[in-house]
C-alpha positions as CSV (number, residue, x, y, z in Angstrom):
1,X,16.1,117.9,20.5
2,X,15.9,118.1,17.4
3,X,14.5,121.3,15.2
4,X,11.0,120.9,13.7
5,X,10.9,123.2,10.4
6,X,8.2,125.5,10.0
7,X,5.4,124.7,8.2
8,X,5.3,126.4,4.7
9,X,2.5,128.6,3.9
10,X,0.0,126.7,2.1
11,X,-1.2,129.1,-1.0
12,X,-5.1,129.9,-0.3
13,X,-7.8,128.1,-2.3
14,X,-9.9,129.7,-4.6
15,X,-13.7,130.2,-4.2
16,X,-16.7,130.8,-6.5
17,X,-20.2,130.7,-5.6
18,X,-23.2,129.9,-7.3
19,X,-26.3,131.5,-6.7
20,X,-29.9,132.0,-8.0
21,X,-33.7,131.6,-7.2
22,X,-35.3,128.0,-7.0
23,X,-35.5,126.4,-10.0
24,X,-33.2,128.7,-11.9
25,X,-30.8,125.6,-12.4
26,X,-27.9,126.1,-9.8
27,X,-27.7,121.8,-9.5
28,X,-27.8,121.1,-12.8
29,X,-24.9,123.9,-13.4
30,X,-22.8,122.4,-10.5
31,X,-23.1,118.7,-11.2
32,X,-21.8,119.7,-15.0
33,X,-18.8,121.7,-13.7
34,X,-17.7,118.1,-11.5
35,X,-18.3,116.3,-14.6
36,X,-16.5,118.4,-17.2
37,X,-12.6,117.6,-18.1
38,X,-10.9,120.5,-16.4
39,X,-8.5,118.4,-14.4
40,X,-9.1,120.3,-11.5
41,X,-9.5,119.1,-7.8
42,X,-12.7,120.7,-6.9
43,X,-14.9,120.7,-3.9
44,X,-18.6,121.4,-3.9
45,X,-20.2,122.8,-0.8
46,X,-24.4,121.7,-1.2
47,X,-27.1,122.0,1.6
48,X,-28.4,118.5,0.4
49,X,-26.8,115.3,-1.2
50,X,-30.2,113.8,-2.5
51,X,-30.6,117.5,-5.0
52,X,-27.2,116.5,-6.4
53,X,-27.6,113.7,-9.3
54,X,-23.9,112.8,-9.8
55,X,-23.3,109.5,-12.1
56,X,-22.8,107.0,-10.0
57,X,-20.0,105.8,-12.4
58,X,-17.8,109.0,-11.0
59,X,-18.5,108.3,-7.6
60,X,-15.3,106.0,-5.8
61,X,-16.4,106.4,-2.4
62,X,-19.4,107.6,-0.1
63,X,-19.3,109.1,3.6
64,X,-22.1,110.4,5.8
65,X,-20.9,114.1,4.5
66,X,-18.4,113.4,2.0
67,X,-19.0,111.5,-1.7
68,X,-15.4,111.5,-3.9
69,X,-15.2,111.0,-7.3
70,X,-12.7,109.4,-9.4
71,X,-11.3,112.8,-11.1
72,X,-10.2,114.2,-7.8
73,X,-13.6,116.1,-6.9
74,X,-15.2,115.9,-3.6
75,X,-18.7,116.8,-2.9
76,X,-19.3,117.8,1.0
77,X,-22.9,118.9,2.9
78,X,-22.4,122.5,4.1
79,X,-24.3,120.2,7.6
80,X,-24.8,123.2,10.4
81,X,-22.9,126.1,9.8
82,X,-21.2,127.2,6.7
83,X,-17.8,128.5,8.9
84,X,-17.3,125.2,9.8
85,X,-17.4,123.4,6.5
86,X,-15.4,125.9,5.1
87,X,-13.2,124.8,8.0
88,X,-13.4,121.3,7.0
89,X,-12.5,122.0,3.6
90,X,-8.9,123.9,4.5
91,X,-7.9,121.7,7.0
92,X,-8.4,118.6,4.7
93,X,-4.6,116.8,4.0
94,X,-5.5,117.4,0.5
95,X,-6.9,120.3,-0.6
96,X,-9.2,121.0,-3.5
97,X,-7.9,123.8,-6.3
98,X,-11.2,125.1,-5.7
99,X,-14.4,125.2,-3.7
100,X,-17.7,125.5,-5.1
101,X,-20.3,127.0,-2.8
102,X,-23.5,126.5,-4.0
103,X,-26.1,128.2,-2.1
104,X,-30.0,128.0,-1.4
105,X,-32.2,129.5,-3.6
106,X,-32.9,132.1,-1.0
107,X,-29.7,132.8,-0.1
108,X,-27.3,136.3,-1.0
109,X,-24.6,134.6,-2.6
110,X,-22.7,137.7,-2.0
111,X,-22.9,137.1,1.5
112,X,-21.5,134.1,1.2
113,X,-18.5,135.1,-0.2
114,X,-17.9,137.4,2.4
115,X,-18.3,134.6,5.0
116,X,-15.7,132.5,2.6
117,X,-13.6,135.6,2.7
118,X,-13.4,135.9,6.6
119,X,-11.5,132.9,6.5
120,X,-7.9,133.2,5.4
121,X,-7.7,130.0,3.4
122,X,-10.1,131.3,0.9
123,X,-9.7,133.8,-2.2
124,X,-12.5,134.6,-4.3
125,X,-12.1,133.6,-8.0
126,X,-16.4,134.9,-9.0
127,X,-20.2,134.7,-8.0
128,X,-21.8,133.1,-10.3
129,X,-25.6,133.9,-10.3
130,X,-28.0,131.5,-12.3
131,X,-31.1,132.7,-13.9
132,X,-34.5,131.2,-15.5
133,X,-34.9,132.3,-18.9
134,X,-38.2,131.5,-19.0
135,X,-39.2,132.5,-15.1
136,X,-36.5,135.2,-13.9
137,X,-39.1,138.3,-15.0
138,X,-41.5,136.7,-12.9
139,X,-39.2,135.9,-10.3
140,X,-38.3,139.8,-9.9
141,X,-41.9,140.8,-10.3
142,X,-43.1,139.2,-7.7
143,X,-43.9,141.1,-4.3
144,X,-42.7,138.4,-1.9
145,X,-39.7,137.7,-3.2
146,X,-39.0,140.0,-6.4
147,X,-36.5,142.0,-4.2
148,X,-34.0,139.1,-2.9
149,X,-33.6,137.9,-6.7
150,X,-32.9,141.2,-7.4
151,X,-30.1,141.1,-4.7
152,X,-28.8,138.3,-6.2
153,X,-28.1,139.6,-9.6
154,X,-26.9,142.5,-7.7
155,X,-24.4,140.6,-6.2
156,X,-23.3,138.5,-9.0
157,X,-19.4,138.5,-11.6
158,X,-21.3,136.6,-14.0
159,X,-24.6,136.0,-14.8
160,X,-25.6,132.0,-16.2
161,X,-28.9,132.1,-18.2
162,X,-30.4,128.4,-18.1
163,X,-33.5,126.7,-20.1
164,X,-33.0,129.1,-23.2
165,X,-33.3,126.6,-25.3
166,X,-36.9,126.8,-24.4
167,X,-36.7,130.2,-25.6
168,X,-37.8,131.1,-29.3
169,X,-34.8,131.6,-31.1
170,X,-35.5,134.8,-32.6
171,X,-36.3,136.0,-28.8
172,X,-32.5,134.3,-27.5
173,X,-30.4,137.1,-27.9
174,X,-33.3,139.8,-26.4
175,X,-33.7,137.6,-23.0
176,X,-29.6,138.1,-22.4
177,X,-29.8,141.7,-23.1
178,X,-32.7,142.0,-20.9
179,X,-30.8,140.4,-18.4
180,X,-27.5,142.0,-19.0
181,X,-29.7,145.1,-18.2
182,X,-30.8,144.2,-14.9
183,X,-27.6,143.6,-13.3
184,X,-24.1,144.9,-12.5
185,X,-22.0,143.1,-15.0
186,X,-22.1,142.7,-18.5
187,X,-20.8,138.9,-18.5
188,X,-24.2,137.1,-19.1
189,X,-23.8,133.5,-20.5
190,X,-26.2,131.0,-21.6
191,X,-25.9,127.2,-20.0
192,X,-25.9,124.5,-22.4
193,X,-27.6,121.7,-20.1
194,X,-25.5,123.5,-17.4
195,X,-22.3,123.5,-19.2
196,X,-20.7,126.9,-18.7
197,X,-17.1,128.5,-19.8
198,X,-14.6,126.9,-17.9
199,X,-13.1,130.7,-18.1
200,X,-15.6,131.7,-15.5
201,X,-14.1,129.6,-13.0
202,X,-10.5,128.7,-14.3
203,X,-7.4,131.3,-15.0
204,X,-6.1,128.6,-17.0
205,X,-9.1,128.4,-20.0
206,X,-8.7,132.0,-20.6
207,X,-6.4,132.8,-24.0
208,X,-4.0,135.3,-24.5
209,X,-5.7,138.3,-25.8
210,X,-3.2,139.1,-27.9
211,X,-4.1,135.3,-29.6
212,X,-7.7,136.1,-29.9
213,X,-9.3,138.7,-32.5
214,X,-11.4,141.9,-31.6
215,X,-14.3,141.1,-29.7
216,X,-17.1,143.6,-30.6
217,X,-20.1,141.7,-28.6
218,X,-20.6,140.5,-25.0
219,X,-21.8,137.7,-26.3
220,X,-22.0,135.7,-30.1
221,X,-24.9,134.7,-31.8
222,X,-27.0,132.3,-30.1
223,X,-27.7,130.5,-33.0
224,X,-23.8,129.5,-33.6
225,X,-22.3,129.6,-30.4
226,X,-23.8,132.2,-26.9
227,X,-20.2,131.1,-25.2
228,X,-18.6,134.3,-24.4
229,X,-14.5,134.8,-25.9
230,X,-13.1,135.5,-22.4
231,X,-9.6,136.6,-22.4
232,X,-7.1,137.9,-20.7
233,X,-4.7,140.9,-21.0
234,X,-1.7,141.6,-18.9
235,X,-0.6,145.1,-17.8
236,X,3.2,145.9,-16.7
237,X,3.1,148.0,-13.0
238,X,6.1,149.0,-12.3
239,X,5.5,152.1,-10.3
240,X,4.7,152.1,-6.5
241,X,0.7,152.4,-7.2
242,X,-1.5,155.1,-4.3
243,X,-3.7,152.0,-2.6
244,X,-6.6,154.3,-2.1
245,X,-6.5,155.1,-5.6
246,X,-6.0,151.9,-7.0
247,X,-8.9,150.4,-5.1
248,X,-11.0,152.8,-6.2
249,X,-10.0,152.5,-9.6
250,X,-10.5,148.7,-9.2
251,X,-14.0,149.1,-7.9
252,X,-15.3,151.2,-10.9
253,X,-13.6,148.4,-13.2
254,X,-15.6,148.2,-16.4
255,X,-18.6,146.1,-16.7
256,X,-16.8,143.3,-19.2
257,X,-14.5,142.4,-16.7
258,X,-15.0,139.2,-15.1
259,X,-11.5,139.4,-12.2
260,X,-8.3,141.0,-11.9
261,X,-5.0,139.5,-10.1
262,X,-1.5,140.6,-10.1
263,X,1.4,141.6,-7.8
264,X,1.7,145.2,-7.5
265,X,3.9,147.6,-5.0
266,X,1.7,150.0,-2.8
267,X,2.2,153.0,-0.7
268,X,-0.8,154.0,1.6
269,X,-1.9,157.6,3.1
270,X,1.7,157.5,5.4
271,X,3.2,156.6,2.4
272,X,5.0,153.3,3.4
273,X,5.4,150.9,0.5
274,X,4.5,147.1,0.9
275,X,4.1,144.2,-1.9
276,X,0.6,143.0,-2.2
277,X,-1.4,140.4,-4.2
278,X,-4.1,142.0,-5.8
279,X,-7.1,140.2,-6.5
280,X,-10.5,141.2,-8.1
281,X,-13.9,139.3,-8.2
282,X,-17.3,140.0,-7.9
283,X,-16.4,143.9,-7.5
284,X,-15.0,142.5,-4.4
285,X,-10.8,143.8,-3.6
286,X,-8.0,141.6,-1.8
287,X,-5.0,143.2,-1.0
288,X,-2.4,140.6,0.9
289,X,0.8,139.8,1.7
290,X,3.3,137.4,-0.6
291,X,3.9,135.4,2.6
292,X,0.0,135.0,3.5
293,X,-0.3,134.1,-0.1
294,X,2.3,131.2,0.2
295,X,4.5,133.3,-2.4
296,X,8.2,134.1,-2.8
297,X,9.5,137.7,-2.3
298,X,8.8,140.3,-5.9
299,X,11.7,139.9,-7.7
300,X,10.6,142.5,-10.6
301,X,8.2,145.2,-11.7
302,X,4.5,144.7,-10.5
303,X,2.1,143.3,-13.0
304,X,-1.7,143.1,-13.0
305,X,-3.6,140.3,-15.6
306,X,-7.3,141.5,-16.1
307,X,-9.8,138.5,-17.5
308,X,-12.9,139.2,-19.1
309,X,-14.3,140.4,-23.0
310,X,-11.8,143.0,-23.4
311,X,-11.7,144.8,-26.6
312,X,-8.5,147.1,-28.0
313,X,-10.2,150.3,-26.1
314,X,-10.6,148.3,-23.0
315,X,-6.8,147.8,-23.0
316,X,-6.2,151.2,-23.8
317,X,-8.0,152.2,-20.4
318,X,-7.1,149.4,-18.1
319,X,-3.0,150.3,-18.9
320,X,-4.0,154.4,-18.6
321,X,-5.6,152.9,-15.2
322,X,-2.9,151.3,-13.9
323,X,-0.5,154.1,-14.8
324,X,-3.2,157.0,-13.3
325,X,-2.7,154.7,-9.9
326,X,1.3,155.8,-9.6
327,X,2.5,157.6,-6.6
328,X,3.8,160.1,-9.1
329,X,0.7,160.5,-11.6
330,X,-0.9,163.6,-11.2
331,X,-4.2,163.4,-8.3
332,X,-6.8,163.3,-10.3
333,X,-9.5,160.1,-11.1
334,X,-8.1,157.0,-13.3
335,X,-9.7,156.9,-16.6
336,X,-13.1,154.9,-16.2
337,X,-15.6,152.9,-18.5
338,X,-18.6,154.7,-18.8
339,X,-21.5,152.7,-17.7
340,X,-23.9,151.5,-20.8
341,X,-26.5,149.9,-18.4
């Protein structure tokens, strides 16, 4: 008889999920992201087809749940419950590069990326929460439902700021700091027609930060450009790292970083040592094997790549971090941002 091989690991898929109020513009961010040229396979989770305008050009063929477009994308109806189209998705013969989970207007998207998370086939990449320039004051104000909105900019890696262009100009740069102000993160980006930074979803847009020049705002001027200059900056771990310390050093990451992923070794409270992928989104940590990660044994020193709007003094802390997380650096707490909210 003869020997069946076993199946290689399949590397998980990453996840990002869109959130925000109704109306703030969730659709019209989503159906740019499937018709922008990032190459990627991507599938889009939506409660309902008929909300989704997608060209009809882009569309190649049409199922009772499924629509797939000519660059690779596939757009799928969460239907009943959204464990089983997640389901759906990683058991698909080919899967996406990413799955887009956009949810209802009344929804946590943080709690939807902990469903995604329950399933192994998932990794979160960011929680993307969109917000009404023009109504999301309102929105927060109001008795009925000020509190969920707030939830969901509580929630959120990144916040997208739609209709500013309706906006004075003058008053552009005020509405993101307000904003910026009223949640967890200080990545807050303005849509143009629902186009957004292809950094917030992809590793692969982000430059070098050694290639990029000092970045002294969160943001540029609105009147030239209100795209953020994400980048990225690896940091060399080549020390067995405490976990407990190193998650809570990762959880009080500061407020311009957007993820973190890397490869680090890790000793926990009994001191045994294990190789994890690290991964960071959302304020949200994943520590997991090489071999649930579909990887090859660590051949080498750990190393940790941090993406976001990282200046010289964040690099400074983020490799004093990393080196306050050894085994052998004295007990005491990593160096830590202080907070400017």
């Amino acid at each position: 008889m003869p020997v069946v091989p076993a199946e290689t690991a399949r590397a998980p898929i990453d996840l990002a999920v869109i959130g925000g109020y109704l109306g703030a513009g969730k659709t019209t961010v989503v159906n740019a992201i499937l018709q922008a040229p990032h190459g990627r396979r991507i599938a889009v989770l939506v409660n309902d087809f008929g909300a989704v305008n997608i060209d009809a050009r882009l569309v190649r063929a049409r199922g009772d749940d499924v629509i797939e477009l000519d660059n690779g994308c596939i757009c799928c109806t969460i239907g009943g419950a959204l464990v089983d189209a997640l389901t759906r998705v990683a058991t698909r013969d080919v899967r996406p590069e990413l799955l887009l989970v956009e949810a209802s207007g009344v929804a946590d998207p943080a709690k939807i990326a902990q469903i995604g998370l329950l399933n192994g086939a998932f990794r979160l990449t960011s929680v993307l929460v969109v917000a009404d320039a023009i109504a999301w004051r309102d929105t927060l104000a109001d008795p009925l439902v000020g509190a969920m909105a707030q939830r969901q900019l509580d929630g959120a890696g990144a916040i997208v700021v739609t209709k500013l262009d309706r906006v004075a100009p003058a008053q552009r740069d005020a509405v993101l700091d307000d904003v910026r102000a009223c949640a967890p993160t200080d990545i807050v980006v303005a849509a143009r027609h629902g186009e957004i930074p292809l950094a917030l979803l992809f590793d692969a847009a982000v430059p070098d930060r050694m290639s990029v020049p000092d970045i002294a705002r969160a943001h540029r001027p609105i009147g030239h450009d209100a795209m953020p200059a994400f980048a990225s900056v690896t940091v060399a771990a080549p020390d067995v790292l405490d976990k407990a310390r190193l998650r809570a050093w990762l959880k009080a990451l500061p407020r311009t970083i957007l993820r973190a992923k890397g490869i680090v070794r890790v000793a926990d409270a009994k001191g045994a040592v294990a190789t994890r992928v690290c991964q960071v989104a959302a304020r949200r940590i994943r520590l997991s094997s090489m071999e649930d990660e579909g990887l090859a044994p660590l051949d080498g020193d750990g190393v940790m790549v941090f993406i976001g709007i990282i200046d010289a003094a964040a690099q400074a802390v983020l490799r004093d971090g990393i080196v306050q997380c050894s085994v052998t650096a004295e007990t005491v707490a990593p160096t830590c941002f202080q907070s400017t909210k």
